[in-house]
Phi, psi and omega in degrees: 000134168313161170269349165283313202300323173327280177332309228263304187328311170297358183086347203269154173291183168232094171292170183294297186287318194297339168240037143299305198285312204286351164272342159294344184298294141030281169279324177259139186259034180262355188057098189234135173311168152336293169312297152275010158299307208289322180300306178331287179293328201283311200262349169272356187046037192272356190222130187264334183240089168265162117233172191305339191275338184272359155294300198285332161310312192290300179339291180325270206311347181255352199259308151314338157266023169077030173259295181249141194258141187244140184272106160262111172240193194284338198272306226181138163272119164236136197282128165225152183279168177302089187240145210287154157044044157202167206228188169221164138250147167227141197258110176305330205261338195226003163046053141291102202272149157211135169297155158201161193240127162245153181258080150211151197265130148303127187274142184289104186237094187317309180218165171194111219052070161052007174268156193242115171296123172290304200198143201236174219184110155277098156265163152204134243249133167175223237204098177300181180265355168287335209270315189306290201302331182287339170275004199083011135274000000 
């Protein structure tokens, strides 16, 4: 499926930027913030009218419609696309998000203390393994 066609399935207009950004989403496994959403395009110069406030609306708009899931870590809110069956680590020391697939199901969990649950997240935060070999493990 195209990524406009995606957008308009989804409800989202398909704007220039939203789907430049949700096909850089697409493609990259760096979960990258806003900011470097916006550095992207700002230094390859593929969007001639960015600005940091048109990153972060598309973002919104796609992360409300459920095309991207947003990573909360102790660092930086970072964007990832929705792609079935898989969670993250984050790496505390060099603060690198990685997919990882895990076989576990999140329980559907509606509401809690009187909060209305969007979505639930698994990460999970320790010492990647590049970082384990540079210390010497």
């Amino acid at each position: 499926m195209k990524t406009a066609e995606l957008l308009k399935e989804k409800g989202v207009k398909p704007t220039v930027h939203r789907v430049e950004i949700l096909e850089y989403l697409q493609k990259t496994k760096t979960h990258p913030t806003a900011d470097e959403v916006y550095d992207y395009f700002k230094k390859r110069g593929k969007l001639a009218v960015l600005s940091r406030a048109t990153v972060y609306n598309a973002l919104r708009a796609l992360s409300k419609a459920g095309i991207v899931s947003v990573i909360i870590t102790p660092d930086a809110i970072r964007y990832d696309f929705m792609r079935e069956n898989h969670h993250h680590f984050y790496c505390h020391k060099c603060k690198t998000v990685y997919d990882v697939e895990l076989d576990v199901d999140l329980p559907e969990i509606k509401t809690v203390d009187g909060h209305e649950v969007q979505y639930a997240q698994l990460t999970l935060v320790g010492i990647c393994s590049d970082c384990l070999k540079k210390d010497g493990h």
